[in-house]
C-alpha positions as CSV (number, residue, x, y, z in Angstrom):
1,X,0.0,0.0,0.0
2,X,1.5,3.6,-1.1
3,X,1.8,5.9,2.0
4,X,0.8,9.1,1.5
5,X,3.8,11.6,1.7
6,X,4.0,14.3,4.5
7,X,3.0,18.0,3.1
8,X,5.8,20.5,3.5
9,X,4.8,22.5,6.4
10,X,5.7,26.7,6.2
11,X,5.6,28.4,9.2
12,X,3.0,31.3,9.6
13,X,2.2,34.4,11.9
14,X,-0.5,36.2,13.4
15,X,-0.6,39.4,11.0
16,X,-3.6,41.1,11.7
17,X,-6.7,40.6,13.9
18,X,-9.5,42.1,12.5
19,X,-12.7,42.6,15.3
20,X,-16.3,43.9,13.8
21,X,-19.3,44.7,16.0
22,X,-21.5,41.7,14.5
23,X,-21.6,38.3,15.3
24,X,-20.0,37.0,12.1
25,X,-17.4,37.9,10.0
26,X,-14.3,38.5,12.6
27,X,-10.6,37.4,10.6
28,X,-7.3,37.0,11.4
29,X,-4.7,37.5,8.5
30,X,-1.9,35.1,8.3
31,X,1.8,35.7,7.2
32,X,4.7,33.4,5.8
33,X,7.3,34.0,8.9
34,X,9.6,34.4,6.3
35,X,7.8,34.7,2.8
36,X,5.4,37.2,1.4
37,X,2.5,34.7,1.3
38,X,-0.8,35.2,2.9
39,X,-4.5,34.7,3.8
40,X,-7.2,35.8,5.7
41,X,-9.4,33.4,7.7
42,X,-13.0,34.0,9.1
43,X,-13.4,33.0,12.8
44,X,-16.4,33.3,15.2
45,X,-16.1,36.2,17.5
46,X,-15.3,34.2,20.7
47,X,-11.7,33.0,19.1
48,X,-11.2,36.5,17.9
49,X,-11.6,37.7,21.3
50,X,-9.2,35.1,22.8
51,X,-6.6,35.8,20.5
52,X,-7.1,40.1,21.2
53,X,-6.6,38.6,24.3
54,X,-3.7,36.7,24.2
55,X,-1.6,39.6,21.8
56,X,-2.7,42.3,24.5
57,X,-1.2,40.1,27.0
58,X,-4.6,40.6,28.5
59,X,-5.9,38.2,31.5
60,X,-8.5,37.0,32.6
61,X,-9.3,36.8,36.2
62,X,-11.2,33.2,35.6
63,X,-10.2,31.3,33.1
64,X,-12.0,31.1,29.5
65,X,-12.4,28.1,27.5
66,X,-8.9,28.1,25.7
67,X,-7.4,29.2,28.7
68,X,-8.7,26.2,30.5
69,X,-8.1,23.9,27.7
70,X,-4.3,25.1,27.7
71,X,-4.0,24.7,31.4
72,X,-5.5,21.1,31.5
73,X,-3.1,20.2,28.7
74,X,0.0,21.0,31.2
75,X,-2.1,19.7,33.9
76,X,-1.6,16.3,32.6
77,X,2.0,16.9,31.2
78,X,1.5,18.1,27.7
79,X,2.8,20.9,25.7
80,X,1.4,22.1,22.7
81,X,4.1,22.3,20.4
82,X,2.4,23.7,17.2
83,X,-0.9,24.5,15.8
84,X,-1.2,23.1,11.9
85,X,-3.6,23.9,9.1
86,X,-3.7,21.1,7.6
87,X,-6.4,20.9,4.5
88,X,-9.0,22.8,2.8
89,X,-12.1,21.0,1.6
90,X,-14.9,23.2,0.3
91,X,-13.9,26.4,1.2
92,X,-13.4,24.9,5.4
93,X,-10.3,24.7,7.1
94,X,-9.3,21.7,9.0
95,X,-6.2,21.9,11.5
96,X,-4.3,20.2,13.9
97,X,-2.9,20.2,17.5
98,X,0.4,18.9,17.8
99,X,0.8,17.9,21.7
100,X,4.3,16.6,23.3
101,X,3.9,14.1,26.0
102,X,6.8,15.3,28.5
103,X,6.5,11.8,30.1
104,X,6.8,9.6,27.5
105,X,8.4,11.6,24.8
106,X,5.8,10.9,22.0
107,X,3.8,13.2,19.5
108,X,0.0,13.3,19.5
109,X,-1.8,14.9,16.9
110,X,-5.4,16.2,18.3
111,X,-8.1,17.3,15.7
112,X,-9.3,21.5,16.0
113,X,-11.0,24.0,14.3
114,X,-8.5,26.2,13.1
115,X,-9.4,29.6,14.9
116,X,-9.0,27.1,18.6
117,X,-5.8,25.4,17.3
118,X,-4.4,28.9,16.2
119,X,-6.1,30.6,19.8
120,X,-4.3,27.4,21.9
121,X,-0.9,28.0,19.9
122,X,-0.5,31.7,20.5
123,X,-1.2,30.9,23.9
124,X,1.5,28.4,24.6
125,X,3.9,30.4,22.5
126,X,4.2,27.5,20.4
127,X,4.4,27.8,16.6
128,X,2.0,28.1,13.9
129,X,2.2,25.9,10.5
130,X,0.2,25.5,7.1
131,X,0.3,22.9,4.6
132,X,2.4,24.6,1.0
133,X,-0.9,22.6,-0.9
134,X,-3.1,24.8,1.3
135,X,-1.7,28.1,1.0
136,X,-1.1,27.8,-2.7
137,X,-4.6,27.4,-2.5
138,X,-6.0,30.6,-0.4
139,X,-3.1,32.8,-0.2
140,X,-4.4,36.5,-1.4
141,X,-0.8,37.7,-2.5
142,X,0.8,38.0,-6.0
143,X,3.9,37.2,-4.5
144,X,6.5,34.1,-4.1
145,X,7.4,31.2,-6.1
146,X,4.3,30.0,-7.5
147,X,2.8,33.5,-8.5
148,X,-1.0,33.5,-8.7
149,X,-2.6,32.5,-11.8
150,X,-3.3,36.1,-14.0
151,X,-7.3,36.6,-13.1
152,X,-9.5,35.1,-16.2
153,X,-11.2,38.1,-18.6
154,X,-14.8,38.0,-18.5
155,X,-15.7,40.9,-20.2
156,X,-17.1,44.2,-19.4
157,X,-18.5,44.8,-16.5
């Protein structure tokens, strides 16, 4: 049976948090650490918050979900080593938790929505990774090696 070969993985940044006053429609922009590639990515308004939260350097004086979720990790002896966006499948994210056992040295890889995995990484100051495939897919830049195909004429407008 042919394996499946591992993506190459390109490490990302928090760019830009943008907050609006509905419910809907909060995004976070995210960065190449060391490229010119980019995307945006719509989150629900509670991970937006957490993030703001986490940038600000901003505590809570009872804990919120991710905060709890990040404590309970290291509660059991875990670190969360990196967040990683790992597909796109009709226009949805799907990411990753990658979580280091400290007592028995092994890798475990935890299913999230991006926005948490993203929200529990920043918070553990642990890295942030996308799949090449997926950011040559949504990346919003005309930069890079693999510059974006020229946008098809359609006609007047």
């Amino acid at each position: 049976m042919a394996q499946i070969p591992e993506p190459k993985w390109n490490e990302i940044v928090l760019a830009r948090i943008v907050l609006r006053d509905a419910d809907r429609g909060q995004q976070i922009y995210l960065t190449e650490r060391d490229g010119k590639r980019g995307f945006p990515m719509v989150i629900g308004r509670a991970e937006a918050e957490e993030i703001q939260r986490i940038v600000s350097g901003i505590e809570s004086p009872r804990p919120f979900t991710h905060q709890l979720a990040h404590g309970l990790v290291e509660a059991l002896g875990g670190q969360i080593v990196r967040a990683q966006i790992v597909d796109l499948r009709e226009g949805t994210f799907y990411a990753q938790l990658v979580l280091h056992d400290t007592g028995s040295s092994r890798a475990v890889l935890v299913d999230a929505r991006p926005s948490d995995a993203i929200a529990l990484a920043l918070r553990a100051h642990a890295s942030i990774h996308v799949a090449e495939f997926v950011l040559e897919q949504v990346r919003t830049d005309e930069s890079g090696p693999d510059p974006l195909p020229e946008a098809e004429d359609t006609g007047p407008a």
